[in-house]
N, C-alpha and C positions, 0 to 999 in steps of 0.2 A: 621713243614710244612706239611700240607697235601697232599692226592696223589692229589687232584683237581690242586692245585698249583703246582703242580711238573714240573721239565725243559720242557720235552715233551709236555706237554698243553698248557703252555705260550705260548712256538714255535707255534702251530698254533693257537692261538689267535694272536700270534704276526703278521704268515701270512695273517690273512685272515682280521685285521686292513691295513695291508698295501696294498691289494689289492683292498680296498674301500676308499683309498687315491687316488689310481691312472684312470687317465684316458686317454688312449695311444691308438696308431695305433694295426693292428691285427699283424703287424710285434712286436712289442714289446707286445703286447700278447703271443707271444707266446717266446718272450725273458724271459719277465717273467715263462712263464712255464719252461724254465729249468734253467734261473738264482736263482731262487725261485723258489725252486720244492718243491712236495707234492701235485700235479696233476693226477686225471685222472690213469689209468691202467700204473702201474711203471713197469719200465724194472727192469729185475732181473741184477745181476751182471755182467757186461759186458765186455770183453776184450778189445773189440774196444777202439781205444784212440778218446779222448773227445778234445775240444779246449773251450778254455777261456780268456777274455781279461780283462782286469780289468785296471784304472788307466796306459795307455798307456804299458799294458806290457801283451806277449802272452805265454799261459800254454799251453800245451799238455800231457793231464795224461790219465789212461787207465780210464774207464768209471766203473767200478770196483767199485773205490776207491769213487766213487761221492755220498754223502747224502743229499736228500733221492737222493732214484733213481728215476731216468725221466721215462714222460712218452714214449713207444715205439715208440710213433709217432713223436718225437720231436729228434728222433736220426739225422735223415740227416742234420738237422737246427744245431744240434752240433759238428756234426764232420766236416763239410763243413767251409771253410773260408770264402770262399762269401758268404754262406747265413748266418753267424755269423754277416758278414762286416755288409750288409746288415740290420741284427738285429738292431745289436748296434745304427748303425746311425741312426733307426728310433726311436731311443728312446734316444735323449740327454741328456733328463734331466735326466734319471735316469742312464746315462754311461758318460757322459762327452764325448765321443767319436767322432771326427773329421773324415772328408771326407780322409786325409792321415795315420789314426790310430794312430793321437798323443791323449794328455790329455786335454782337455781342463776345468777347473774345474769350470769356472764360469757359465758352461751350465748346474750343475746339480741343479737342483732345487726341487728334488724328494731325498726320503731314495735312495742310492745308490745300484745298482746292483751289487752281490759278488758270491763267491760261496765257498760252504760248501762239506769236505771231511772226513772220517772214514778211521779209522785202529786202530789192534792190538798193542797198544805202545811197547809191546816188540820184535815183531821182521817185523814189517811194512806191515805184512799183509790186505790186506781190508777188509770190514767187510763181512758177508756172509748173511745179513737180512737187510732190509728196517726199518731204526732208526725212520725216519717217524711216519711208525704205530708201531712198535716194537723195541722200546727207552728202549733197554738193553744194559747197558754196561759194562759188567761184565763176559758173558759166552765167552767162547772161550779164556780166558783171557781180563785183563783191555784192554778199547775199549775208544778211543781220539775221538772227534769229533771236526776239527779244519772248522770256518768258516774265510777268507782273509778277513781283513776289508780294510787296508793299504797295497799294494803290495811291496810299496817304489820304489825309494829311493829319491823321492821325500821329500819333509816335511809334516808328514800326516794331513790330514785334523782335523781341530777341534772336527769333533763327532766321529774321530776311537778313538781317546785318551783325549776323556772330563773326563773320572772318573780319569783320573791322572793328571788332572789340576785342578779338582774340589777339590782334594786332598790336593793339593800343593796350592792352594788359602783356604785353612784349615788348612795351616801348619804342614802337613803330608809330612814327605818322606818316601822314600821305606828304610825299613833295610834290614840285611843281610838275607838269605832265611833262614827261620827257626824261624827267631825273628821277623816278624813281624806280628802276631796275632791280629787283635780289635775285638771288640763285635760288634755284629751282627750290632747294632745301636749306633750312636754317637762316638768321635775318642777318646776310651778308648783301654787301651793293654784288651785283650784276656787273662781272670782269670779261664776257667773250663777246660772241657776234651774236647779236639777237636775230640774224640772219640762221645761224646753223644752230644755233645753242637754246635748251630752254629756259625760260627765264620767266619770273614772278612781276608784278605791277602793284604798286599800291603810291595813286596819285592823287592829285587833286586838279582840279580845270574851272574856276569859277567855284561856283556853291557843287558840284559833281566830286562826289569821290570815285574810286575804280579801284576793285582790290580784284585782278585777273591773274591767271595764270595763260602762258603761251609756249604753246607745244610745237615744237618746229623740228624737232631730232627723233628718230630712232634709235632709242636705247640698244638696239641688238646689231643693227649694220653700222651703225654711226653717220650714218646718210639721214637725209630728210625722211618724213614723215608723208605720207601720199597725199595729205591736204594739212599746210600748219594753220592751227586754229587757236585762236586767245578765246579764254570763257571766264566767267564769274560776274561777280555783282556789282551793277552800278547807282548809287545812292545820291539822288537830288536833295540837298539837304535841307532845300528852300521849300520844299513843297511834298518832303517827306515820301517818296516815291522811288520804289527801291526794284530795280530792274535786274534781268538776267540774261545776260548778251553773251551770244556767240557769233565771232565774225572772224573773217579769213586774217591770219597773223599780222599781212602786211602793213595793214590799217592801223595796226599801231605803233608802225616806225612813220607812217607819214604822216605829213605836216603839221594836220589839223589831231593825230593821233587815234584815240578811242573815244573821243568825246565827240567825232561826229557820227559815230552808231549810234551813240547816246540820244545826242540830240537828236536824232531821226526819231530812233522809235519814241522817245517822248513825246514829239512833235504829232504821231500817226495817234498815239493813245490818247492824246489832249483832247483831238479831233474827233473822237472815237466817246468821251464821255456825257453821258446827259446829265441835264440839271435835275435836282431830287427832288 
């Protein structure tokens, strides 16, 4: 894999595709700047607690912990509940969002509005740099980058958990974490070193599925990749809460695997939801 193609440049090809799909009010303009951020002059790390709704359900986390970071100007739109309320409902189709703050899911008809957070997997710190422009995960210690697809506990929508039905309509299921390896392409077990090779995930760890990919090769040198990085979606089947993790590759040949990114940032968004 080359650096062009690396996690970090997708991401903003991926925003700035999705930004030339849409076409919304200046209220949901500016929902997009901080539900999709990588906007404009970013706030640095911030104690202030943040709000978020997602799929009929409210977060309150310290504004710290949010990637990327927002920009300054979009701070009162996030920590305010009316001007959030006010957001959302101006952009249905990409929140589902109802005049009473339930979910309504037949109003979205847009990529869905989510939001993405950082921290130290080992001991839940937030990050201290903008992953944005500076998509290091690694200094300070391994660094998770968890994006909500599914808040639950709803039944998640068909596009938070298409690659595990795409899977399972291939007659794939998830094995136990650790045995379940494929090659990068086609549903073959995973035969080299997931050290220099890249290779596919599709596990299970308790009630957690994991359907990842892990980038560790340079296609064009045949040497490593300048940061190997596993990404894709992790699915609590217990509580229907459907994650999107990226975390440095090593994480997932050791011990405890990729189910303790998992359970980290589960752990941070649990702590992070209000009662309705």
């Amino acid at each position: 894999m080359t650096e062009e193609h690396s996690h970090g440049g997708e991401a903003r090809r991926g925003l700035w595709r999705m930004m030339g799909r849409c076409s919304i009010s200046n209220f949901a303009v500016l929902l997009m700047a901080t539900l999709i951020p990588g906007f404009g002059p970013a706030l640095a790390g911030s104690s202030q607690q943040g709000l978020h709704w997602q799929q009929g359900h409210w977060f309150s986390y310290p504004l710290e912990y949010r990637t990327p970071w927002i920009p300054e100007v979009d701070v009162p739109l996030i920590t305010s509940r009316p001007a959030m309320e006010r957001a959302l409902a101006a952009a249905p189709g990409r929140t589902g969002y109802v005049a009473d703050g339930a979910y309504d899911p037949t109003l979205v008809t847009g990529t869905e509005a989510t939001m993405a957070f950082a921290f130290h997997v080992d001991d839940l710190r937030p990050v201290d740099r903008n992953l944005f422009f500076d998509p290091d995960f690694v200094t300070g210690g391994p660094v998770v980058q968890a994006e909500i697809l599914w808040a639950g506990p709803l039944v998640p929508s068909p596009d938070s958990i298409r690659r595990f039905e795409v899977a399972e309509a291939r007659g794939l299921q998830p094995a136990p974490m650790g045995e379940g390896r494929l090659a990068p392409y086609g549903n073959v077990p995973f035969e080299g070193d997931p050290a220099h090779a890249d290779y596919r995930l599709l596990e299970q760890a308790g009630a957690l599925r994991a359907m990842l990919r892990c980038n560790v090769a340079n296609e064009d040198t045949g040497g490593p990749v300048i940061q190997p990085i596993c990404d894709g979606p992790v699915w609590n089947t217990e509580t229907n809460t459907v994650l999107y993790l990226t975390f440095p590759a090593h994480l997932a040949t050791a011990s405890d695997g990729w189910a303790k990114p998992a359970n980290q940032a589960l752990k941070l968004i649990d702590s992070w939801r209000l009662d309705d």
